[in-house]
Kinemage of the C-alpha trace (Angstrom):
@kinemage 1
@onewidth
@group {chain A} dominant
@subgroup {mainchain}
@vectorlist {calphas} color= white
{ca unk a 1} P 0.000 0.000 0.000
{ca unk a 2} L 1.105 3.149 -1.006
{ca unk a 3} L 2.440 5.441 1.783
{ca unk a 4} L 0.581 9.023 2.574
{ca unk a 5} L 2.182 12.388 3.050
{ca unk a 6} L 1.301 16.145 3.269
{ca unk a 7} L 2.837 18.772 1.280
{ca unk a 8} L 1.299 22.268 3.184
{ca unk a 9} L 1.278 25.359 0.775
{ca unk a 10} L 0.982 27.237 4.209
{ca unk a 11} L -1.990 28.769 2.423
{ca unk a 12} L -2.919 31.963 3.607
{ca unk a 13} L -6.758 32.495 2.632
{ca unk a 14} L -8.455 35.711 1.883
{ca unk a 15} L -9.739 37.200 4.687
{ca unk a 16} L -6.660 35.901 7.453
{ca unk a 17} L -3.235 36.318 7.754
{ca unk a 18} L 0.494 35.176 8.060
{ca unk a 19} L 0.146 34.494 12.173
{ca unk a 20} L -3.191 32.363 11.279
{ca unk a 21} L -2.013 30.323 8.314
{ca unk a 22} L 0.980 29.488 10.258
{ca unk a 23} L -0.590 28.430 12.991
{ca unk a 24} L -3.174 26.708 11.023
{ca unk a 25} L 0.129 24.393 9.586
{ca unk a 26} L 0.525 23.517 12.783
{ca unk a 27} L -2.330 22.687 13.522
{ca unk a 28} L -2.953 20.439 10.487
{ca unk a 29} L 0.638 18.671 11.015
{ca unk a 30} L -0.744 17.560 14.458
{ca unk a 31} L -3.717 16.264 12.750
{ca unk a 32} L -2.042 14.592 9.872
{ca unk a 33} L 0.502 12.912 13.075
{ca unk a 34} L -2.441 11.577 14.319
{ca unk a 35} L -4.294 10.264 11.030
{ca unk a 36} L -0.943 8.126 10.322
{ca unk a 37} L 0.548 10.472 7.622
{ca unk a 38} L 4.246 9.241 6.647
{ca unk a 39} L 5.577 13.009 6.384
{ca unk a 40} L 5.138 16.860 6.550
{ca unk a 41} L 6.543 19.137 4.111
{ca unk a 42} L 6.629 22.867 3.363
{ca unk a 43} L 7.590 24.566 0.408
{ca unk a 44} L 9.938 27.711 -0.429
{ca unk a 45} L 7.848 30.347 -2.393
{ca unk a 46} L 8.441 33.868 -2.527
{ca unk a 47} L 6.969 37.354 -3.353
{ca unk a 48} L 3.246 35.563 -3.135
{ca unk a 49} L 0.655 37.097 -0.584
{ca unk a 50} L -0.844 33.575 -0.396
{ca unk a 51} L 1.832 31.648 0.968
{ca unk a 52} L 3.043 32.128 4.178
{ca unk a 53} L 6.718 29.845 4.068
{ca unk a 54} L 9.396 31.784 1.936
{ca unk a 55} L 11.140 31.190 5.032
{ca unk a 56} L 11.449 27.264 5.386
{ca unk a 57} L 13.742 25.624 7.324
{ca unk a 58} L 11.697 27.750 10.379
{ca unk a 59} L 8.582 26.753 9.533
{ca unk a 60} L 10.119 23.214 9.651
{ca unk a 61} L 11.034 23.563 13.159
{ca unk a 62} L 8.274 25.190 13.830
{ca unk a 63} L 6.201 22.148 12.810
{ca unk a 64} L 8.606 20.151 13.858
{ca unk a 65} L 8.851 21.530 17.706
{ca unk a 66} L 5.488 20.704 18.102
{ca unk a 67} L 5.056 16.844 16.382
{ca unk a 68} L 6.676 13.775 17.751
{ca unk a 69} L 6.610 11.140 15.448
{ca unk a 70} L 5.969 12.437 11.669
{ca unk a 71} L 8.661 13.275 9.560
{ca unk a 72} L 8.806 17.131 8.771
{ca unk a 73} L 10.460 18.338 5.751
{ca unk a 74} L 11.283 20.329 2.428
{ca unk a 75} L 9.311 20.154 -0.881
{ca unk a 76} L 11.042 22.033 -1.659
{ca unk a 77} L 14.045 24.334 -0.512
{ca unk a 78} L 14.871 25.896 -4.038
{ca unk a 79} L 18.682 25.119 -4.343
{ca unk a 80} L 19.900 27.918 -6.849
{ca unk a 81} L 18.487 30.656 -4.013
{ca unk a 82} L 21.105 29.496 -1.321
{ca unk a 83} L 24.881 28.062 -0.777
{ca unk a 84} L 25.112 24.304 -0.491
{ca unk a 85} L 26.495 25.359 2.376
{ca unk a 86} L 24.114 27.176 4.412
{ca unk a 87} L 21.313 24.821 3.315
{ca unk a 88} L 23.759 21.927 4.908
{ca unk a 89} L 24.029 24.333 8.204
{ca unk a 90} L 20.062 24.549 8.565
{ca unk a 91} L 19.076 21.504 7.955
{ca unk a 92} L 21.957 19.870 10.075
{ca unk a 93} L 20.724 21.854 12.612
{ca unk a 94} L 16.805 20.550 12.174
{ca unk a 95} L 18.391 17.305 12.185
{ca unk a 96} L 20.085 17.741 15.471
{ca unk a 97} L 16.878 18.938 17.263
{ca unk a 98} L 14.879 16.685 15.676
{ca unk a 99} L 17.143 13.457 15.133
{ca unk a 100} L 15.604 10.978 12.415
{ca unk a 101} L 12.361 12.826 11.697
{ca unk a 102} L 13.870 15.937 8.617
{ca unk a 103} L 13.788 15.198 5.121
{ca unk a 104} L 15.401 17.671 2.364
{ca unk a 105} L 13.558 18.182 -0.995
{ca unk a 106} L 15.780 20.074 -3.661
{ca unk a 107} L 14.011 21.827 -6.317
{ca unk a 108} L 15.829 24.035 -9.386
{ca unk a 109} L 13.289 26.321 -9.633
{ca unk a 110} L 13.339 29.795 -8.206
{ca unk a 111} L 10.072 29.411 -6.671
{ca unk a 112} L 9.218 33.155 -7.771
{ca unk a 113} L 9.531 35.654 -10.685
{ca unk a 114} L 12.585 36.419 -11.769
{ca unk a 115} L 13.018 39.852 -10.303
{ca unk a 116} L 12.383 38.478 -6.860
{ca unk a 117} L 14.914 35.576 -7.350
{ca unk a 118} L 17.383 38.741 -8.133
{ca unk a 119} L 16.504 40.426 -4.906
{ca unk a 120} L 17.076 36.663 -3.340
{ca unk a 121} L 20.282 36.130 -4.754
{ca unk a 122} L 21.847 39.798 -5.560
{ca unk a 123} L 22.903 38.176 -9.093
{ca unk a 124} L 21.908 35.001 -10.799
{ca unk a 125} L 25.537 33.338 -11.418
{ca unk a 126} L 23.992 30.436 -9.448
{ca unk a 127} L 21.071 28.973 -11.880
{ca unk a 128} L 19.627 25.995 -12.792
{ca unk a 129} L 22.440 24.837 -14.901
{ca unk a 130} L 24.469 24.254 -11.343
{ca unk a 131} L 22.073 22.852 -9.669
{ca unk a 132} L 23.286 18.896 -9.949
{ca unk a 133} L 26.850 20.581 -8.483
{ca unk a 134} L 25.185 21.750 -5.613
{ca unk a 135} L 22.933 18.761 -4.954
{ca unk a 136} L 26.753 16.962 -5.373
{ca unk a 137} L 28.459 19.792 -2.399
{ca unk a 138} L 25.400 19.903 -0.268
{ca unk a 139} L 25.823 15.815 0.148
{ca unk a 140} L 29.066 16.237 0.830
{ca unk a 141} L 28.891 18.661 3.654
{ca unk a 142} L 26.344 15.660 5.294
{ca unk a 143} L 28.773 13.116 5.215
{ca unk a 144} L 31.322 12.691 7.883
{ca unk a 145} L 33.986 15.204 7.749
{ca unk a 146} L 37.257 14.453 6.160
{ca unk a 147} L 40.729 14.870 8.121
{ca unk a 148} L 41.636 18.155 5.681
{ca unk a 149} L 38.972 19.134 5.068
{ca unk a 150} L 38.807 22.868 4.756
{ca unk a 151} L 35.028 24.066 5.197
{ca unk a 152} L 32.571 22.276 7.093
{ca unk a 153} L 29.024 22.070 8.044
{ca unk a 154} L 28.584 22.236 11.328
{ca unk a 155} L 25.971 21.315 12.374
{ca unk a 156} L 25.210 19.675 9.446
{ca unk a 157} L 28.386 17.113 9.031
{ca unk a 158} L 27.257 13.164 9.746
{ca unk a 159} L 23.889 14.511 10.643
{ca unk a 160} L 20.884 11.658 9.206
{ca unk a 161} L 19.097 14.138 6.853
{ca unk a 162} L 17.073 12.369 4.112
{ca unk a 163} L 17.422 14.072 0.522
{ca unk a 164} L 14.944 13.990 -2.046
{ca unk a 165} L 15.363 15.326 -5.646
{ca unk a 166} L 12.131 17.275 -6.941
{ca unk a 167} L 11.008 17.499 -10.224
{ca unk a 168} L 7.836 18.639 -13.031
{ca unk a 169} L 10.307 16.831 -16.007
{ca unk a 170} L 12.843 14.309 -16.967
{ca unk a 171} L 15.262 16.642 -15.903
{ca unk a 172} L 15.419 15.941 -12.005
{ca unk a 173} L 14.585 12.321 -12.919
{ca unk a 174} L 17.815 11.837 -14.788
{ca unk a 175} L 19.968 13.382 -12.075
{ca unk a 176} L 18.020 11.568 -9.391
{ca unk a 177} L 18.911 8.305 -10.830
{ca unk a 178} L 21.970 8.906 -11.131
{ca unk a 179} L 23.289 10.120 -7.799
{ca unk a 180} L 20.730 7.800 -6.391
{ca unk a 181} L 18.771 9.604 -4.751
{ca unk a 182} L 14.569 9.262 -4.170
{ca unk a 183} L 12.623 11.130 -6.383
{ca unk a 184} L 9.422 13.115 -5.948
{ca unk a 185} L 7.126 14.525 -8.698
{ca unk a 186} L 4.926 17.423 -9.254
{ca unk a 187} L 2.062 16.246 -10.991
{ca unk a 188} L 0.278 17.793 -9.157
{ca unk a 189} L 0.932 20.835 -11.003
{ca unk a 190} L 2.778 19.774 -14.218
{ca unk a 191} L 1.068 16.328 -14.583
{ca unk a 192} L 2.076 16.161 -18.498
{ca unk a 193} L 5.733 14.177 -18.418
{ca unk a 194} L 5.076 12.051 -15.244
{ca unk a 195} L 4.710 8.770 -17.055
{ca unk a 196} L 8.201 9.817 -18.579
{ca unk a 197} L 9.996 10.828 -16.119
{ca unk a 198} L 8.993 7.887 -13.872
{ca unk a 199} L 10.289 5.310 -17.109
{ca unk a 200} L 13.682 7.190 -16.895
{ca unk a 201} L 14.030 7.153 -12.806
{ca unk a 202} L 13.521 3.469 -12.709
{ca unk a 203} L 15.180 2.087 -16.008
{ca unk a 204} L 18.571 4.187 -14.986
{ca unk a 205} L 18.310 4.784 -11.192
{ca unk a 206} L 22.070 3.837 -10.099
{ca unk a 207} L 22.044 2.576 -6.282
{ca unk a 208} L 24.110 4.654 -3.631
{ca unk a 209} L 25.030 4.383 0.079
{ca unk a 210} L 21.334 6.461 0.165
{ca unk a 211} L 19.192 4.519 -1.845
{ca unk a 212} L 19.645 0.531 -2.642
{ca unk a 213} L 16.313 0.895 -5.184
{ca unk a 214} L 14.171 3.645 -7.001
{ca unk a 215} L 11.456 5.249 -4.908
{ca unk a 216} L 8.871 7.526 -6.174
{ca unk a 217} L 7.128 10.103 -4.778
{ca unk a 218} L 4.551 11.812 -6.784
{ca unk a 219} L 2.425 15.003 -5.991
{ca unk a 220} L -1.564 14.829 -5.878
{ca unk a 221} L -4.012 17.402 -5.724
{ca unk a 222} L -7.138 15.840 -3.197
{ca unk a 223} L -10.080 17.730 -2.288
{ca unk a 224} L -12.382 14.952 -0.461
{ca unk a 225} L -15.672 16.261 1.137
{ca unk a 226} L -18.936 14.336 2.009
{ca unk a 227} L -20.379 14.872 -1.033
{ca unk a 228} L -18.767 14.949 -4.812
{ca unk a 229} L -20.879 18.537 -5.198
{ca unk a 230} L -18.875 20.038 -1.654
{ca unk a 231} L -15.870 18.447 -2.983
{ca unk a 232} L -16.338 20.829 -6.954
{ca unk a 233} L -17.390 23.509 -4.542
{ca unk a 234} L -14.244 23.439 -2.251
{ca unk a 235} L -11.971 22.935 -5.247
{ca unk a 236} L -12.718 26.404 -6.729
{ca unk a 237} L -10.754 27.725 -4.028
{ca unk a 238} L -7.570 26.332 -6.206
{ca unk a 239} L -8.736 26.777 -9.776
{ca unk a 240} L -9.228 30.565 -8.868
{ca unk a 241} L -5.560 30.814 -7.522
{ca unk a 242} L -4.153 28.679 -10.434
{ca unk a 243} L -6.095 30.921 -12.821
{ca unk a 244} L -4.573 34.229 -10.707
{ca unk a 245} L -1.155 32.925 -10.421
{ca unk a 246} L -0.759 31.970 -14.353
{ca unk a 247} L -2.313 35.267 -15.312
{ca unk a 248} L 0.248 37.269 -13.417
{ca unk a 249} L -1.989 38.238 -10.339
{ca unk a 250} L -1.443 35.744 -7.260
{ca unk a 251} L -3.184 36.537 -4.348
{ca unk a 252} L -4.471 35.179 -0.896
{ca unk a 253} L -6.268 31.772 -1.432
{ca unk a 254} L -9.907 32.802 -2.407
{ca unk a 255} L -13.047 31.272 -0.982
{ca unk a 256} L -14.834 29.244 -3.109
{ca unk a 257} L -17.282 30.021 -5.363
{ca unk a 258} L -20.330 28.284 -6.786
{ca unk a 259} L -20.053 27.273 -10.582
{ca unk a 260} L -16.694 28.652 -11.032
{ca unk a 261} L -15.635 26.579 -14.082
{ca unk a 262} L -19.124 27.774 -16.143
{ca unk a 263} L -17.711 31.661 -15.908
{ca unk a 264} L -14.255 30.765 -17.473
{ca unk a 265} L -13.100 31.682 -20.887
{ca unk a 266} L -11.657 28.439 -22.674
{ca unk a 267} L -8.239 29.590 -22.856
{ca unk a 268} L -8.651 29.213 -18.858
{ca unk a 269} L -10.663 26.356 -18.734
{ca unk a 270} L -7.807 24.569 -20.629
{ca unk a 271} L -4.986 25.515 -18.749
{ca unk a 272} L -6.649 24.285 -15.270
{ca unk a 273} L -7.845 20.954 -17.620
{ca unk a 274} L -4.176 20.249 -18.438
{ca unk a 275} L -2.172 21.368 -15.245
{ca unk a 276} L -5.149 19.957 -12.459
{ca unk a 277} L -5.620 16.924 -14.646
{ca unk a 278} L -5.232 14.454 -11.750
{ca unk a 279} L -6.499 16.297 -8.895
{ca unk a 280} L -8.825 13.858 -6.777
{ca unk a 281} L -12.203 15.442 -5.901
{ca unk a 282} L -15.200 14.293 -4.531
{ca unk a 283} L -16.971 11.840 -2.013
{ca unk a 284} L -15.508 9.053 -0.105
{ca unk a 285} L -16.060 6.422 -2.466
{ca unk a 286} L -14.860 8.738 -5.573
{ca unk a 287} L -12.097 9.079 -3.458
{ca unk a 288} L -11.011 5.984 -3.312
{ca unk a 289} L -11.940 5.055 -6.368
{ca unk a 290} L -9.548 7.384 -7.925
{ca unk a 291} L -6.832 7.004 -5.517
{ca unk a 292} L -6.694 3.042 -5.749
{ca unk a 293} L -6.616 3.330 -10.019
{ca unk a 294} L -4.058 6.292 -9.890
{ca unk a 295} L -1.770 4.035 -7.718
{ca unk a 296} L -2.611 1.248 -9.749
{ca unk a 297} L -1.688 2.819 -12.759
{ca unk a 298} L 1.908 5.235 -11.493
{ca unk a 299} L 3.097 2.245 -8.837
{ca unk a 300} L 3.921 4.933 -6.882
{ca unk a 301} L 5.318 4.164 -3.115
{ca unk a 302} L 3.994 6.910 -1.734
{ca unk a 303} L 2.029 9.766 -2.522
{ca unk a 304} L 2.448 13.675 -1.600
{ca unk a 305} L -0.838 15.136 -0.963
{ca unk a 306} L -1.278 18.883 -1.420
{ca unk a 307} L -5.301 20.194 -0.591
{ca unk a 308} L -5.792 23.756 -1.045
{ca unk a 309} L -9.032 24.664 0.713
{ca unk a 310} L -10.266 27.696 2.328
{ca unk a 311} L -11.876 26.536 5.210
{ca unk a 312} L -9.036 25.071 7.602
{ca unk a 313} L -11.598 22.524 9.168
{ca unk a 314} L -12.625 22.007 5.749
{ca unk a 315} L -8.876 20.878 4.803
{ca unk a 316} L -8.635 18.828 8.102
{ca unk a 317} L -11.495 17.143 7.248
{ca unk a 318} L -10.524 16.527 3.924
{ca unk a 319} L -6.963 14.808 4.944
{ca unk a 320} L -9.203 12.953 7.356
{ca unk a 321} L -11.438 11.623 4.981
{ca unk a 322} L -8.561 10.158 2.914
{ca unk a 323} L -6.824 8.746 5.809
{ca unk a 324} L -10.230 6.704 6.003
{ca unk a 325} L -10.543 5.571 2.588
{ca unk a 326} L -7.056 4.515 2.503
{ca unk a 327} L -7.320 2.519 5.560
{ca unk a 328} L -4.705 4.677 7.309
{ca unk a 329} L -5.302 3.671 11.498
{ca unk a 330} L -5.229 6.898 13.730
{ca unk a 331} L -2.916 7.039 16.511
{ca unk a 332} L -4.209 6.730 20.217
């Protein structure tokens, strides 16, 4: 059975705040911890009013300070933002508050506009195009220090920090298989090369002192309510803020509107059809109806689940009802 995790957007909806949609993650972690959830990540996005964790590693150990058991994580920390080596510093030190429980996603995205990742960066000499070099330095800086060794991470050297390479093409799939590394997926954004990128992973994944065998992560949009017609309902909440965000006007996370998709112009309509093409919405049973063929079909290990809803009880709710339908047992 395919293991169940939370990626948290740290959505901040219309009509609340930073404070609140932080402590709303919180709040959601502990529920996820108790629902069975594998893991817990957050996500590095900047310059957007609806997203409250540009600054990640402290909203990990601010979810992380108050869990126990669930793993708490990156999906991702945007690698061509930061130094290998300060990266290696924070999430040493999550690892030494928190032993065994802090993963480390690595996108090469900038997570923002352009102009933003200037202001991030000052200049843009570190891009994309060194991002496999810095995945390479940043897991050197976790292994045990060498006797002359010049620059170390400390914390951060010997420190049991899992690392994940992110992706939305074959891009992160090739470099994932070959450094060995696990490999997580964002279809649940850019669904179109998943079946591709999943062939390459497997058919050249090279095993490391990591990673003996592939493992697969992939991202899923799932909106579960009682009813399939709460479910449509709840989802406009995240077709508005895809529609906003790809038009160059993202915003707090809007509250849902009735018959959303019947005021859309088809240039719109087709854009959420292509990039929310597997998003799971609807009852119980269409839950897991959808859940057990899109496992069936990806033979993905586990699954990242991302639910953008307006109403927090709503999204607690939601996570709950999946839990259920995947047979995931609550802890005392």
């Amino acid at each position: 059975m395919a293991l169940l995790s939370v990626l948290d957007l740290a959505p901040v909806p219309e009509g609340s705040g930073v404070a609140q949609a932080l402590a709303n993650s919180l709040d959601l972690a502990r529920h996820a911890e108790r629902l069975g959830y594998q893991r817990y990540w957050m996500a590095e996005h900047h310059n957007m009013p609806g997203i409250a964790s540009a600054a990640t590693s402290v909203v990990i150990a601010h979810v992380a300070g108050g869990t126990k058991t669930i793993r708490v994580g990156a999906g991702g920390i945007m690698l061509p933002n930061h130094a290998p080596l300060v990266i290696a510093e924070q999430f040493g030190t999550l690892a030494a508050l928190f032993p065994g429980r802090i993963d480390l996603g690595l996108g090469r995205a900038p997570g923002t506009d352009m102009a933003t990742a200037r202001a991030l960066r000052r200049n843009l000499e570190a891009s994309v195009d060194t991002f496999p070099n810095d995945v390479v330095e940043l897991m050197h800086y976790f292994a045990p220090a060498e006797p002359t060794q010049r620059v170390r991470a400390v914390p951060g050297e010997g420190q049991d920090v899992e690392m994940w390479v992110l992706g939305s093409s074959t891009y992160g799939a090739q470099l994932a298989a070959m450094i060995g590394l696990p490999y997580a997926f964002a279809s649940h954004f850019a669904p179109a090369e998943m079946e591709h990128a999943l062939a390459i992973y497997r058919s050249r994944f090279q095993p490391s002192d990591r990673l003996a065998a592939p493992h697969v992560m992939l991202g899923l949009n799932v909106v579960a309510a009682d009813t399939d017609e709460e479910a449509r309902f709840l989802f406009s909440s995240l077709q508005q803020a895809f529609v906003r965000l790809r038009s160059g006007q993202p915003g707090k996370l809007p509250a849902p509107v009735q018959g959303f998709e019947d005021t859309l112009e088809p240039a719109a309509r087709s854009m959420l059809a292509h990039a929310l093409s597997e998003a799971i919405v609807g009852s119980a049973e269409t839950v897991r109806r959808r859940l057990d063929a899109f496992i069936e079909r990806t033979g993905a290990g586990e699954l990242m689940v991302t639910s953008q809803i307006h109403d927090h009880a709503k999204r607690k709710r939601s996570f709950e009802i999946l839990a259920e339908v995947h047979g995931m047992t609550a802890a005392a």
